[in-house]
Structures are given as structure tokens and as C-alpha cells.
C-alpha positions in Angstrom: 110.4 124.2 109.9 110.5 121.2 107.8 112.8 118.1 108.1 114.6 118.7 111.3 117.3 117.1 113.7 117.7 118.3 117.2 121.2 119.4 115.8 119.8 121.9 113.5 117.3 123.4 115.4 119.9 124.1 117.8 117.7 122.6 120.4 118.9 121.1 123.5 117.1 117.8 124.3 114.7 118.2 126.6 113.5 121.1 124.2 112.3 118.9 121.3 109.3 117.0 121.8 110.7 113.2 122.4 107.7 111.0 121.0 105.6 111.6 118.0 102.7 114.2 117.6 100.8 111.7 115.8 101.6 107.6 117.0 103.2 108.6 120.3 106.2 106.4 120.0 109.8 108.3 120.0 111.5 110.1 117.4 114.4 108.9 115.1 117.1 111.5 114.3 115.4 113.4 111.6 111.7 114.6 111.9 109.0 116.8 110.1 109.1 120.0 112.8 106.6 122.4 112.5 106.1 125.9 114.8 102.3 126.9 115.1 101.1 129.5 117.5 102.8 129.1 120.7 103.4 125.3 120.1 105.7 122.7 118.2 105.0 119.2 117.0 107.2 116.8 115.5 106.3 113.4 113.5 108.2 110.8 112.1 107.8 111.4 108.1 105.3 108.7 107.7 102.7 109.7 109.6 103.0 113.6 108.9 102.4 112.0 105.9 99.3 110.3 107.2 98.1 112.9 109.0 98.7 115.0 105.9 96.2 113.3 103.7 93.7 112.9 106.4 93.4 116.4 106.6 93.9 117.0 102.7 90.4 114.7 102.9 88.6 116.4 105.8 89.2 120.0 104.1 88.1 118.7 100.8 84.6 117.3 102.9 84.0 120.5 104.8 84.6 122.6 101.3 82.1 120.1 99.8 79.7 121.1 102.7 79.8 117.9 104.9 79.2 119.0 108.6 79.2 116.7 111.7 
């Protein structure tokens, strides 16, 4: 998991997810790849890290004790 390429994961196509987990739009060669618990996402590296620092922000809120 990490910076990926279809290649390297030894993936076939249809096997890798073919649009962003984040924007939606496709996927260039290389990719941020990450396995959770019975599922995959991929993002291009910008917004993995977008999404990264949102959720750097809404951990440091809910440690802080915000709530909904």
C-alpha cells in the first residue's frame, strides 16, 4: 500500500478502482492505494493529500471534544 501502479500491484484492470476515491474523475498511472477491511481506494496524490488533512483536522476536533 502506498504509491501504486496497476503494474505493481499485479492487478489486472478491471481490478483497480478506475476513478478517484475522493474527486471521482479517473486515475493517472501512479496512485496512493490503500487496503482497509474488505475494501480498496485509490486517489490521485493531491487529494489523498486533501483528504489527509481534513481528517488530520476532524481527529484533532473530536480529541478536542467537538461533537456534531
Amino acid at each position: 500500500m502506498g504509491i501504486e501502479t496497476p503494474e505493481s500491484l499485479g492487478f489486472f484492470p478491471g481490478e483497480v478502482p478506475p476513478t478517484c476515491f475522493y474527486c471521482g474523475k479517473l486515475l493517472s498511472n501512479a496512485f496512493i492505494f490503500w487496503m482497509g477491511d474488505g475494501t480498496s481506494i485509490a486517489m490521485h496524490g493531491a487529494c489523498a493529500n486533501d483528504l489527509a488533512a481534513h481528517l488530520l483536522s476532524d481527529a484533532a476536533k473530536l480529541r478536542l471534544g467537538d461533537r456534531p
